[in-house]
C-alpha positions in Angstrom: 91.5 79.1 86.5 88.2 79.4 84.0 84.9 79.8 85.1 82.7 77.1 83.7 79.2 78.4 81.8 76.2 78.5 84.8 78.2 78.0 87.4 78.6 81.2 89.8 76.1 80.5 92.8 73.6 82.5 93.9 75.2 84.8 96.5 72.7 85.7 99.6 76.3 88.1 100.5 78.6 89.0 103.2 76.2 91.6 105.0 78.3 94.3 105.9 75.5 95.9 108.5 77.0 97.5 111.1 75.1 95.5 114.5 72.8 98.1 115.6 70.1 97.5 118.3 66.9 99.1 117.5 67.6 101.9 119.8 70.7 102.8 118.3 73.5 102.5 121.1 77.1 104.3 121.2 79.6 102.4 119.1 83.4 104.0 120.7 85.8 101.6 119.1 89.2 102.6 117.5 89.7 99.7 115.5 86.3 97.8 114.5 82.4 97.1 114.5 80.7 94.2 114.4 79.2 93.2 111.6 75.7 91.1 111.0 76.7 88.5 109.0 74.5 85.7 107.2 75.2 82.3 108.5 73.6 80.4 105.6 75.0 82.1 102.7 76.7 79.7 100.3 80.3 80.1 99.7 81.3 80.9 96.3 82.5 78.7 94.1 83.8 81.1 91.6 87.5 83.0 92.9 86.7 85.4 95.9 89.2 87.7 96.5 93.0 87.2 96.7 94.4 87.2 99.8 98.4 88.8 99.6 101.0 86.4 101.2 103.4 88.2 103.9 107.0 89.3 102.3 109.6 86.1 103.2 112.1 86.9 105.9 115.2 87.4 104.3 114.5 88.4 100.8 115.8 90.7 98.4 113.1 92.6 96.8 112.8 94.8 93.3 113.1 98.8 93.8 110.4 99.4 91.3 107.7 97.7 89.9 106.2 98.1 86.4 102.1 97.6 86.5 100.0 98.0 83.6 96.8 99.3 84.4 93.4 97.6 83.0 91.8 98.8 79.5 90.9 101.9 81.7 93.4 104.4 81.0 94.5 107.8 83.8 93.0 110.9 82.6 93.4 112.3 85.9 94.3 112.0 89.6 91.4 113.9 90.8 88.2 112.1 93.0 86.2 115.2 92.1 86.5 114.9 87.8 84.1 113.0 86.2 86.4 111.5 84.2 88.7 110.3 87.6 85.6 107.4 88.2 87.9 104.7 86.8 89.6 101.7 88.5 93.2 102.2 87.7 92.4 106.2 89.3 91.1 104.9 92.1 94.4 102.5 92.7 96.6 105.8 92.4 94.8 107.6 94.9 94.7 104.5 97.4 98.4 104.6 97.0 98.5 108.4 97.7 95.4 109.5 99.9 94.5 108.4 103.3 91.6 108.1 104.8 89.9 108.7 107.8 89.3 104.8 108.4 90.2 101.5 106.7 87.9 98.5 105.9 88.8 95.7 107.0 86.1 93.6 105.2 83.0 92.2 107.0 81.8 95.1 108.5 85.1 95.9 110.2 86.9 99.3 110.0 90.4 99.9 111.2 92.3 103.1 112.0 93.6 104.9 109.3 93.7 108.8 109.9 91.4 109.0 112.7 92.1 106.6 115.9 88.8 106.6 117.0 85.1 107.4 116.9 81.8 107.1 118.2 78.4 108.1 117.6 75.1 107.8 119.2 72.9 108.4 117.1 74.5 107.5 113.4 74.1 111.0 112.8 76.2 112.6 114.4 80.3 111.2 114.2 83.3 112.5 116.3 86.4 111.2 115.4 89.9 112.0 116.7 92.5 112.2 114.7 96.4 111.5 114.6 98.6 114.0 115.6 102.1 112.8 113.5 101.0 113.0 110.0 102.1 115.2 107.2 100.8 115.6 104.1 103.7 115.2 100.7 103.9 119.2 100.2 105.2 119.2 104.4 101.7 120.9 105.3 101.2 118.8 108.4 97.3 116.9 108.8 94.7 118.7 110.9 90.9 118.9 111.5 90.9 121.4 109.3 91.6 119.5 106.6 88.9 117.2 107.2 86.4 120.3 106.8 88.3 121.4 103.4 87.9 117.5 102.0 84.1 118.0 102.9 83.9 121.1 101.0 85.7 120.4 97.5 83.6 117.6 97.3 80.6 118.8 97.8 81.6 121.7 95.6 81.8 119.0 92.6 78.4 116.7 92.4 78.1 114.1 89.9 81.8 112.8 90.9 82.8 110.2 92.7 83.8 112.4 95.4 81.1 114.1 95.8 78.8 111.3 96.5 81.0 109.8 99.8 80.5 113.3 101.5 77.3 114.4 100.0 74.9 113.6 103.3 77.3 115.7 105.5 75.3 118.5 107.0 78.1 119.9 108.5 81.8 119.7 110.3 82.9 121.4 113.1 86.4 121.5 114.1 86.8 121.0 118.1 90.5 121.3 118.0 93.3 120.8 115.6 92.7 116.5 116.4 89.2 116.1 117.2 86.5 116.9 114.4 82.2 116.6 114.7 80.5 115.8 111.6 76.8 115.9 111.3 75.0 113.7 108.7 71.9 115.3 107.3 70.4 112.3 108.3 70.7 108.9 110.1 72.9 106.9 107.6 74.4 103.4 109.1 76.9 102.8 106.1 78.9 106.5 106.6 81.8 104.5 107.7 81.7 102.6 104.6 81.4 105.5 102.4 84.7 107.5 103.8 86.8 104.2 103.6 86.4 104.5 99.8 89.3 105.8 97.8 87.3 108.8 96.8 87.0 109.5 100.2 90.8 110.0 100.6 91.5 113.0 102.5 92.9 116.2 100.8 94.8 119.7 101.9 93.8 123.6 101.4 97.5 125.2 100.9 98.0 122.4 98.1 94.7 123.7 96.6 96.0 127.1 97.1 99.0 126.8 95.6 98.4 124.9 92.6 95.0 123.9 91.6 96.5 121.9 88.8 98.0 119.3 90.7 96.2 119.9 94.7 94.8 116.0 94.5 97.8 115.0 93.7 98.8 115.8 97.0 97.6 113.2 100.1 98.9 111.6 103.2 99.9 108.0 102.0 102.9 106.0 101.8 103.7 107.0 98.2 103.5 110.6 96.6 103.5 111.4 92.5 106.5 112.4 91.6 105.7 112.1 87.2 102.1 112.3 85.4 101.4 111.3 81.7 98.0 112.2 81.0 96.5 108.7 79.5 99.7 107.2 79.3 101.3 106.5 83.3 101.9 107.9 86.9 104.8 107.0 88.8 104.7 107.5 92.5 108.1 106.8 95.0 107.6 105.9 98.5 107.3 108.5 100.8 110.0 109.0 102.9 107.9 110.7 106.0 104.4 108.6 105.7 103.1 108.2 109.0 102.6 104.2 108.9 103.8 101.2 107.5 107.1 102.0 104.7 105.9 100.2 101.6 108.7 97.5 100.3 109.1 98.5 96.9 110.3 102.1 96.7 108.2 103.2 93.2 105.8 102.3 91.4 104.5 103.0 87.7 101.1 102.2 86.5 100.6 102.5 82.9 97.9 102.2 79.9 99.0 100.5 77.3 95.8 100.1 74.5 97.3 97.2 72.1 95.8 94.2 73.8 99.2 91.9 71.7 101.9 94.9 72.9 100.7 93.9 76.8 101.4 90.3 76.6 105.1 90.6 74.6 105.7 93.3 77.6 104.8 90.8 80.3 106.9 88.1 78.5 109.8 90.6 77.6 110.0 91.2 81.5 109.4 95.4 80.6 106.4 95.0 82.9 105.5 93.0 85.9 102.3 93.3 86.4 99.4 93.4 84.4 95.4 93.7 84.5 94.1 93.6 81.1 95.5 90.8 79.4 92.8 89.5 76.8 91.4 85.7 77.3 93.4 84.0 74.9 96.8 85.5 76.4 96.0 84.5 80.2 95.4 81.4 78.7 99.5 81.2 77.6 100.5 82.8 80.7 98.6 80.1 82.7 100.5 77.6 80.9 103.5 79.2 81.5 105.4 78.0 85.0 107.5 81.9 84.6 104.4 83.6 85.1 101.4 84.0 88.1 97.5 84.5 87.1 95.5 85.9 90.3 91.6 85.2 88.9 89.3 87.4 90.9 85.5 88.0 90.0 84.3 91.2 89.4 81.6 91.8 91.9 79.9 94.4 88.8 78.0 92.9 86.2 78.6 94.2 83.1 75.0 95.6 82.0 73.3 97.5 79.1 72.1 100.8 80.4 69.3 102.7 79.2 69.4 106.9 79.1 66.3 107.0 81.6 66.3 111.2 80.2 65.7 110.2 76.5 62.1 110.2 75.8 62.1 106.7 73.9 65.1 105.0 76.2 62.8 106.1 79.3 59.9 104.2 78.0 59.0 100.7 79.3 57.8 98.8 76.4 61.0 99.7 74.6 62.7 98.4 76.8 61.0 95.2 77.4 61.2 94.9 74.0 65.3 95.4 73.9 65.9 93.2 77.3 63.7 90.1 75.2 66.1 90.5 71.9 69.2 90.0 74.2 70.5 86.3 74.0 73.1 86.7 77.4 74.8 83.8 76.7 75.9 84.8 72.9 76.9 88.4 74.5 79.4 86.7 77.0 80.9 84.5 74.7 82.0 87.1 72.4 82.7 89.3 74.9 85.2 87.7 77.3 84.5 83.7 75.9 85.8 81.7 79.2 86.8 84.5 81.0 82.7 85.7 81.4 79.5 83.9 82.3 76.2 85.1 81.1 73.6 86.7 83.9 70.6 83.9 83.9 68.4 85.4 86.7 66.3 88.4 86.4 68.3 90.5 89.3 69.1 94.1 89.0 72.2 93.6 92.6 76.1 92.6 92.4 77.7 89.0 92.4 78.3 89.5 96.0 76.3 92.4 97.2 74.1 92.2 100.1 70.9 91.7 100.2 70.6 89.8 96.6 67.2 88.6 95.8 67.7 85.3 94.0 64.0 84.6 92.9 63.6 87.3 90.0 63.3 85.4 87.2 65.3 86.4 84.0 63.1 87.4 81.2 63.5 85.4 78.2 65.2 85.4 75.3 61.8 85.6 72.4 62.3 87.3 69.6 58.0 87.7 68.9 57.8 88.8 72.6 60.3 91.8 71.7 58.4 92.9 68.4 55.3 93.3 70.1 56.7 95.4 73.1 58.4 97.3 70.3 55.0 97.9 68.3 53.5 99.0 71.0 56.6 101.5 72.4 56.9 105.4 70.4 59.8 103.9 68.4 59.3 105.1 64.7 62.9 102.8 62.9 64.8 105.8 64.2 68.8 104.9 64.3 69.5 104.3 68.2 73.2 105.1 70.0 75.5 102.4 71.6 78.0 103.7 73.6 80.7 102.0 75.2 84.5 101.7 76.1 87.2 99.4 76.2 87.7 96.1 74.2 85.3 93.8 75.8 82.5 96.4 76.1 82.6 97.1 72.8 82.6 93.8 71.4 79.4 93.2 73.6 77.8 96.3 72.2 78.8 94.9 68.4 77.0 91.2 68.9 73.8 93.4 70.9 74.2 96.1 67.8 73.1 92.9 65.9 70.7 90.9 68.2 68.6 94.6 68.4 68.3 94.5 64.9 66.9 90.9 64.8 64.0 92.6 66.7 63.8 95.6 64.3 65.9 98.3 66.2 68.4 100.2 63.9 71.6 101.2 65.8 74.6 102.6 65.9 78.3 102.7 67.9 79.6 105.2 69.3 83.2 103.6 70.7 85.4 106.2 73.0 87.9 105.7 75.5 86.8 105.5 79.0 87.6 109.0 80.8 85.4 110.5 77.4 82.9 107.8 78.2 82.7 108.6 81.9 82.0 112.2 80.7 79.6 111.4 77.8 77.2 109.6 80.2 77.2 111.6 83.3 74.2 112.3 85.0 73.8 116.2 84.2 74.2 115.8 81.1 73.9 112.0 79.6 74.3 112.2 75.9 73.6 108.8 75.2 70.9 106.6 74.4 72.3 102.7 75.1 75.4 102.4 76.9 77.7 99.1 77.4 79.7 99.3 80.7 80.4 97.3 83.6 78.2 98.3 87.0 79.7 99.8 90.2 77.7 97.5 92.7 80.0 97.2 95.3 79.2 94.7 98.6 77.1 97.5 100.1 73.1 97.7 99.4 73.3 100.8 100.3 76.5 102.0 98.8 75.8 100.6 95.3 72.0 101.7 95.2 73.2 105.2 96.3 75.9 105.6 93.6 73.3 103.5 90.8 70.6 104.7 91.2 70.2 107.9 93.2 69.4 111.2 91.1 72.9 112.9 90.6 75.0 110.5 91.9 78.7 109.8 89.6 77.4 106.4 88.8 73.7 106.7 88.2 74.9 106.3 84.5 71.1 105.7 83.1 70.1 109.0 84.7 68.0 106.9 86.8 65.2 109.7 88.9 62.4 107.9 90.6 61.4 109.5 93.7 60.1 105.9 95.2 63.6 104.9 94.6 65.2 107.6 96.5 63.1 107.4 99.4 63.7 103.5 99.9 67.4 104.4 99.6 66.8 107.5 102.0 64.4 104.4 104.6 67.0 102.3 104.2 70.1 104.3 105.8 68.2 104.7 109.1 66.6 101.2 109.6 68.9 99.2 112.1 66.9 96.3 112.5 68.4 93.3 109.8 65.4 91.8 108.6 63.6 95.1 108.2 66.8 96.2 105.9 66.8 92.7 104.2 62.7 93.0 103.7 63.2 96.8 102.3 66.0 96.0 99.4 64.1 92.6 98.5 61.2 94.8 97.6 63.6 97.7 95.4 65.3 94.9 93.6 61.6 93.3 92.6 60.7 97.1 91.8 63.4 98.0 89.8 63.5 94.9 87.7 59.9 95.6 86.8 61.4 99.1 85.5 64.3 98.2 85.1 66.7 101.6 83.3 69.5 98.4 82.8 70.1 94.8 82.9 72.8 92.6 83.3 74.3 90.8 81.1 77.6 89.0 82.1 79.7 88.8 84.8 83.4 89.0 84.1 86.5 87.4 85.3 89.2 89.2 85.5 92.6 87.7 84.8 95.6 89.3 86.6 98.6 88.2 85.4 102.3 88.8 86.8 105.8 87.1 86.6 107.0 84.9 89.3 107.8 86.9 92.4 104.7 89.3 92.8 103.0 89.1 95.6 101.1 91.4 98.4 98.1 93.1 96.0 94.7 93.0 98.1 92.3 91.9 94.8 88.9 91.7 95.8 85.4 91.5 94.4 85.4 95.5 93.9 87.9 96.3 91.4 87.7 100.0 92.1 89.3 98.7 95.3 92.0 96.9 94.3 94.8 97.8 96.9 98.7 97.6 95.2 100.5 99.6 98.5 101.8 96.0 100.0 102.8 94.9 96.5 106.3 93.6 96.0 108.4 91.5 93.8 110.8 88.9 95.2 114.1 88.8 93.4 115.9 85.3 92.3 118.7 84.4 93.5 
């Protein structure tokens, strides 16, 4: 299944606002909260997310199942490395950390590590915690290493990790099951934070005794048991996982970089599974009755972001003068072709993310309009950096290498793999100037405008440090009332797209591809989320 050109709606979202009366009552519930949804939001009519089918009674299923990874490759297993903010890390810890609660989608959270909680002020959290859980070195799961977690992230800023615990003011153990931890501030999407993948929970003696490997060391269903650095990780079922027993006993996720050596693997039946099969191979696999495509839009935009540090990238005219040379729909085409659609409105949000404005008008495509922003901008013909990873980022950044110059901007590459990319344009030290990459906007306003946006977050990737910014975000996290919250991110998103430090320039559908039999993957709009521990593989008889 294509998307057709102009066709992806205009999503008002699936509000994932925790119901909070303007008081702010005591939520105590060990398996949900309700969520504030928005009745007249129009349902999409690109591919939402895939919903796994249940195992058939009576099956025989495969002992291991070959995945290869997207064009993202596994530099580490390790939520508090810059260079662990990819998706295929992400998947590996999901399959080997728990966390202390599970989202369910909509608002919802389920038990995960903790069976309950409660809060009365969404400030202060108290959850209790299971009492038969052990963690894959034997050490067996307390409070204590709730507190620990807390620490080692917020011992690393500017990763991934460090921004789902960074508010916590503190946590105080009660006993070895019960744990108090106080926010430094009223903040209504915690919850949604700590269900995150980064958020998985970690273990002190495995720290202790080898801080090599330590993250490699969780509560979930399946422990590492073999790591290639950039080439795979195998995990095996975990024999005394607290939950659910996975069906298929191991799994391997691999990078493979030749785009032609995926498919003939796929065909060849060396691999099952595989997420980053180019546009003109999904389009032999669709035709092919041996083999399953699972189309899922990415909820991220993929966007050209500015350095907001540099001196000339943090000036507007320059870029209003780079955002009017861009011809979106030229990008996208050479980009993904079918497999992307060009962004046509002005908005700064997700596909799917709350909140979404859907009156900011795009600016247009005008050649004379970018010459005179660029006369009137510091830039003196000086050669300009593009950098960006994987195939279809850096075939974006070649035809925008050449629409830039239409408008008299000189520029150059500067192609890497992703975990060096990750690393070139962190926010402590951003060495780049333009970068191609796709967004992190996840279905959380405050989530994604946290992690984009606020100064030392691991995805502020444009170095993005506006003090109005941050104290909207900072408003934002304590208002309770739903129109007040809508009213407040309507207003940022007009904000930022009149400053914009990126803009987005096509949304991509991502083809997942497997041979008959696969089944039980959770594939939703966030690809960082992507859940592979129900995945199986029927056997034919």
């Amino acid at each position: 299944m294509k998307m057709s050109k102009r066709v992806i709606p205009v999503i008002l979202s699936v509000i994932m606002l925790l119901a909070l009366a303007a008081a702010c009552g005591s939520t105590n519930n060990p398996a949900s909260s309700p969520a504030a949804t928005n009745p007249a939001a129009p349902t999409p009519a690109a591919p939402g997310p895939v919903v796994p089918e249940p195992p058939p009674d009576d099956a025989r299923f495969a002992e291991h199942i070959d995945i290869i990874v997207d064009s993202n490759n596994i530099a580490v297993i390790n939520p508090y490395s810059p260079a662990g903010n990819t998706g295929p890390t992400q998947w590996t810890l999901t399959l080997i950390h728990d966390r202390l609660v599970e989202n369910l989608g909509d608002g919802v959270y389920g038990q995960m590590l903790a069976t309950s909680w409660d809060t009365d002020d969404w400030q202060t959290y108290r959850f209790n915690l299971r009492d038969d859980v052990y963690f894959h070195n034997g050490e067996r799961f307390t409070a204590e290493d709730i507190r620990f977690t807390v620490s080692a992230a917020q011992d690393n800023p500017g990763t991934i990790g460090f921004d789902r615990w960074r508010f916590v003011e503190s946590v105080t153990v009660l006993d070895s099951h019960t744990v108090e931890i106080v926010l430094q501030r009223v903040h209504i999407d915690f919850l949604f934070d700590i269900s995150t993948p980064p958020a998985g929970i970690v273990n002190e003696r495995a720290f202790r005794e080898d801080p090599d490997t330590w993250t490699w060391i969780g509560t979930g269903p399946y422990q590492v048991i073999e790591f290639a650095t950039n080439d795979y990780v195998t995990v095996q079922r975990f024999d005394d996982y607290w939950g659910e027993t996975p069906i298929t006993s191991s799994l391997t996720l691999r990078f493979v970089p030749e785009p032609s050596a995926r498919l003939v693997m796929l065909q060849n039946r060396e691999s099952d599974v595989c997420f980053s099969i180019t546009p003109e191979d999904l389009a032999i696999l669709e035709a092919d009755p041996n083999f399953r495509v699972f189309p899922v839009i990415f909820n991220a935009p993929n966007v050209l972001g500015f350095n907001m540090a540099d001196p000339l990238m943090s000036d507007r005219n320059f870029r209003m003068a780079a955002m009017h040379a861009l011809n979106s729909e030229e990008i996208a085409m050479v980009a993904a072709g079918n497999w992307a659609d060009p962004v046509l409105d002005g908005n700064v949000w997700g596909y799917a993310t709350e909140f979404r404005h859907n009156n900011i008008e795009r600016l247009p495509f005008d050649l004379d309009l970018a010459r005179q922003y660029l006369d009137a901008s510091p830039y003196n013909g000086e050669e300009i950096e593009i950098a960006a990873a994987i195939q279809t980022n850096i075939l974006a950044a070649e035809i925008i290498q050449q629409q830039l110059a239409q408008a008299g901007i000189v520029t150059r590459i500067n192609s890497m793999d992703t975990p060096a990319f990750i690393s070139y344009i962190a926010f402590a030290n951003n060495q780049s100037q333009l970068h191609v990459f796709a967004s992190s906007f996840t279905l959380s306003a405050i989530g994604s405008t946290s992690n984009i946006y606020y100064p030392g977050a691991g995805n502020n990737r444009t170095s993005h440090d506006n003090p109005y910014v941050t104290e909207l975000i900072d408003r934002a996290r304590g208002i309770g009332d739903l129109e007040e919250r809508r009213a407040l991110f309507m207003h940022l998103q007009e904000y930022i797209a009149d400053d914009p430090p990126h803009i987005n320039v096509f949304w991509r559908l991502n083809g997942v591809a497997a041979i008959n039999g696969i089944d039980g993957m959770r594939l939703g709009y966030d690809a960082v989320q992507y859940n592979l521990r129900g995945i199986y593989r029927v056997l034919e008889d």
